[in-house]
C-alpha positions in Angstrom: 48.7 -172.9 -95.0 51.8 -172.8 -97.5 49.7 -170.5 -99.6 49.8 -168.0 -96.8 53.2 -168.6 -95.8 53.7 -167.9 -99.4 51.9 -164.7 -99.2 53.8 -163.5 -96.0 57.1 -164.2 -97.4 56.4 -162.6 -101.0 54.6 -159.3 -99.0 58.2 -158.9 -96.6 59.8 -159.1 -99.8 58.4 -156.5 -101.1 58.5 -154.1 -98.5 62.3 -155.0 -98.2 62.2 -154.1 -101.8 61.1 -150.7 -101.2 63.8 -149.3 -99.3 67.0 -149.3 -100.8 64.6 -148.1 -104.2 64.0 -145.2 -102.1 67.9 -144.6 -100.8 69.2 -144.8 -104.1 66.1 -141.7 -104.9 67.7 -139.5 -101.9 71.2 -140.0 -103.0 70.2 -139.1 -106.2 68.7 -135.8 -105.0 71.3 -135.1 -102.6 73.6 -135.7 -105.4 71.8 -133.6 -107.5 71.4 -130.5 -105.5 75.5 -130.9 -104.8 76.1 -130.2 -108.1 74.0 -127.5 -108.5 75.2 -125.7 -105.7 78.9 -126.5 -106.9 77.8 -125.4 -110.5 76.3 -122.2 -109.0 79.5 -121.2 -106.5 81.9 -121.9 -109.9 79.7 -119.6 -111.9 79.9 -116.8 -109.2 83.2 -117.1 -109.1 83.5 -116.8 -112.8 81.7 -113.8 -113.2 83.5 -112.1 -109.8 86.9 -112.7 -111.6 85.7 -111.3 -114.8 84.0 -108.4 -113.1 87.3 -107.4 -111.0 89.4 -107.6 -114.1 86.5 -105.3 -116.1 87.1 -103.2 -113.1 91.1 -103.0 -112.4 91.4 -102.1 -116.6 89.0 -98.8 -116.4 91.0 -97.9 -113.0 94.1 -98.3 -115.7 92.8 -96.2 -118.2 91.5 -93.5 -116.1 95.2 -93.4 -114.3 97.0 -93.3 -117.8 94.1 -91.1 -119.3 94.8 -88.4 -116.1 98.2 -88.8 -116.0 98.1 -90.0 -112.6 101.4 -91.5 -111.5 99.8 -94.5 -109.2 100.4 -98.1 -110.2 97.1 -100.7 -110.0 97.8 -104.3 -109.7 96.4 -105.5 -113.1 95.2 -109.1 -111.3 94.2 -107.9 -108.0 93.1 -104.4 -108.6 95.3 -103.0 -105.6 96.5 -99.2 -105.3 99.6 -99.2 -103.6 101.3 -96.4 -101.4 104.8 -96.9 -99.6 105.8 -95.1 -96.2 108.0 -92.9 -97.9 105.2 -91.3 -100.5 102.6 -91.1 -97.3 104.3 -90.5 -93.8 107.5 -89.9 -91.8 109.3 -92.6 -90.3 106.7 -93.7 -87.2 103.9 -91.6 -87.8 100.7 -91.7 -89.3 100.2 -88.0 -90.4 100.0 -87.6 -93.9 102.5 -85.6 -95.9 101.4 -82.2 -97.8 103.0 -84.1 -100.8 101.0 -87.6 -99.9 97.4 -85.1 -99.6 98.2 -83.8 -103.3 98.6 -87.2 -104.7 95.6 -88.3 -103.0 93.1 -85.3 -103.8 93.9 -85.5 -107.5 93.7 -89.7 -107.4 91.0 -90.5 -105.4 88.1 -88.6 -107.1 89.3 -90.3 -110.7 89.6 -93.6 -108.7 86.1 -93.6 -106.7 84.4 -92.3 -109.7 85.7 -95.2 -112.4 85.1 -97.6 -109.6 81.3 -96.6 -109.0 79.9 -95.4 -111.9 79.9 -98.4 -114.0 80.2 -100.8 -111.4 78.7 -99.6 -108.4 76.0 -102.0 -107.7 78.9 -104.5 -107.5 80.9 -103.1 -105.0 80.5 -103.8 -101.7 83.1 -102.3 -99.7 86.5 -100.3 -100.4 88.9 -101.2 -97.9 92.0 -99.6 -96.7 94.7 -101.4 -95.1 97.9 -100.2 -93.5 100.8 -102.5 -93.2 104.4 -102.5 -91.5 107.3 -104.1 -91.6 108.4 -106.3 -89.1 110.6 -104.7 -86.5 109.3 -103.7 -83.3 106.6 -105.7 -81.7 103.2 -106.6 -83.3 101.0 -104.8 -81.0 102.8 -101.4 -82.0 102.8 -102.1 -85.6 98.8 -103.2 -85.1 98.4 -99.7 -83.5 100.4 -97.4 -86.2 99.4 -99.6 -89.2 95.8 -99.1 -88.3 97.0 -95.1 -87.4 98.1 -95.0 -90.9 94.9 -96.8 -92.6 92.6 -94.6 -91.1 94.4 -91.3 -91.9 94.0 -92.1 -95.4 90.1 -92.9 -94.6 89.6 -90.2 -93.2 91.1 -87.8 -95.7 89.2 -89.5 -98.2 85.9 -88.7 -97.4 87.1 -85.1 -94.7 86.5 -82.1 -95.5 90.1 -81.0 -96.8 90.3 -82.9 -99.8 87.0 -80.7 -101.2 83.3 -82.6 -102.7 83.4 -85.1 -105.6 81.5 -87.5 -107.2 80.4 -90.5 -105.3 81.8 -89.0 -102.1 78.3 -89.9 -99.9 78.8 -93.0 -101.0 82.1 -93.7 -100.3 81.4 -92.8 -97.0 79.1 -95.5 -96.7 81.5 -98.4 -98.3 84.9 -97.3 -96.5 87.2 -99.4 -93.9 90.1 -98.5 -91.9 92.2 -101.9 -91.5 95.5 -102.1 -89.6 97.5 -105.0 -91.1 100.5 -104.9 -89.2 103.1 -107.4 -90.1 100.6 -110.1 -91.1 101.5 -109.6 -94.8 105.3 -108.8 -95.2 106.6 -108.6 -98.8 109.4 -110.8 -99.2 112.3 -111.3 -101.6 112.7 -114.3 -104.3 114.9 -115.9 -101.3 112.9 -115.0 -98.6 113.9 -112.0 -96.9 111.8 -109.2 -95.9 111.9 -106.2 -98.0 111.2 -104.0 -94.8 110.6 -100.8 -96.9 108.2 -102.3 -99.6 106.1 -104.0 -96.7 105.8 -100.0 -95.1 102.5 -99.3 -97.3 99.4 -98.5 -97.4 96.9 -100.3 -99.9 93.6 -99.1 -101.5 91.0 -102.1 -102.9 87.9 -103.0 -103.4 85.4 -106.2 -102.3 82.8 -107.6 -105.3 79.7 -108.8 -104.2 77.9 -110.7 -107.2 73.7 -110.6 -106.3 
C-alpha cells in the first residue's frame, strides 16, 4: 500500500515536472524568433539608409555634372521648390520660368533615380505645402492644386519623351500637404515663404 502510494506520488511528480520544462522551451522560442525578427527589421533598415544615401549622391552628381541649379537634401534626398520659383501668389499654374527648370531637371533626375536603382524605388511622391495663413481646408485644396501641377507636367505631354517616362507614370503621387509641415525658425516662428514649396522624393522598398 505505501509502495503504491509511493508510486502515485513519484508519477504526479513527474508530470508536474514536465510543464514548466516545457514553458521555459516556448519562451525560449518565442524569445528566439523576437530577435530574429528585431535582427531582420535593423538590417533593413541598415541597408534602406545606405541605399537612400547611394541614391541622394548620384542625384548630386548628376545636378553638379549638368549644371543644374536645384539643391538635394544630402540626408533625405528631397528636391525642393519654393512658391516664388513655381507659381504666383494663390495659384497653382506653373510659371514659363518654373516649366524650363523642370524640363531640363526632371529627365536628369528620373533617369539617375531609376537606372541604377530602380528595382528599389517604390514610389516618387510629390507634395505641395503652404504656409499657414488662411484656413486649412484652402491650403489642403491649393497645396494639393500645386502638387499635382507638377505631376502632371512631369509625365504630360509638354515637357516632351524621356527616359523612364512610362515608368514614372506608374510610381508618381500628387500629395497636398497643407500646413502640416511648416518650416520654422531657430526660435520658433514660421518662415511663411520657405514653408510655400513644393517637394520632390522618393520611397525605398528593400525586397
Amino acid at each position: 500500500m505505501i509502495n503504491k502510494y509511493r508510486r502515485t506520488i513519484n508519477k504526479e511528480s513527474e508530470q508536474s515536472g514536465f510543464w514548466p520544462t516545457f514553458t521555459d522551451l516556448i519562451s525560449t522560442v518565442l524569445m528566439v524568433v523576437i530577435l530574429i525578427l528585431f535582427s531582420s527589421e535593423s538590417i533593413a533598415g541598415s541597408v534602406e539608409k545606405d541605399l537612400a544615401k547611394n541614391v541622394n549622391i548620384s542625384v548630386k552628381e548628376t545636378l553638379d555634372k549638368n549644371k543644374i541649379p536645384v539643391e538635394v537634401d544630402k540626408n533625405t534626398g528631397e528636391i525642393t521648390f519654393g512658391e516664388k520659383t513655381m507659381f504666383d501668389v494663390d495659384s497653382s499654374e506653373l510659371k514659363p520660368e518654373a516649366k524650363e527648370i523642370l524640363k531640363t531637371f526632371i529627365p536628369k533626375y528620373v533617369e539617375t533615380i531609376y537606372k541604377d536603382y530602380g528595382k528599389n524605388i517604390s514610389k516618387i511622391v510629390i507634395e505641395g505645402h503652404t504656409d499657414d495663413v488662411g484656413t486649412y481646408l484652402y491650403n489642403l485644396d491649393l497645396s494639393q492644386r500645386r502638387a499635382y501641377s507638377v505631376a502632371q507636367y512631369m509625365v504630360g505631354d509638354e515637357i516632351g519623351d524621356y527616359k523612364y517616362k512610362d515608368k514614372l507614370r506608374k510610381d508618381i503621387i500628387a500629395v497636398g500637404r497643407s500646413q502640416a509641415e511648416l518650416i520654422k525658425e531657430s526660435n520658433g516662428e514660421v518662415n511663411r515663404d520657405a514653408s510655400r514649396r513644393v517637394e520632390i522624393k522618393y520611397e525605398i522598398k528593400i525586397d
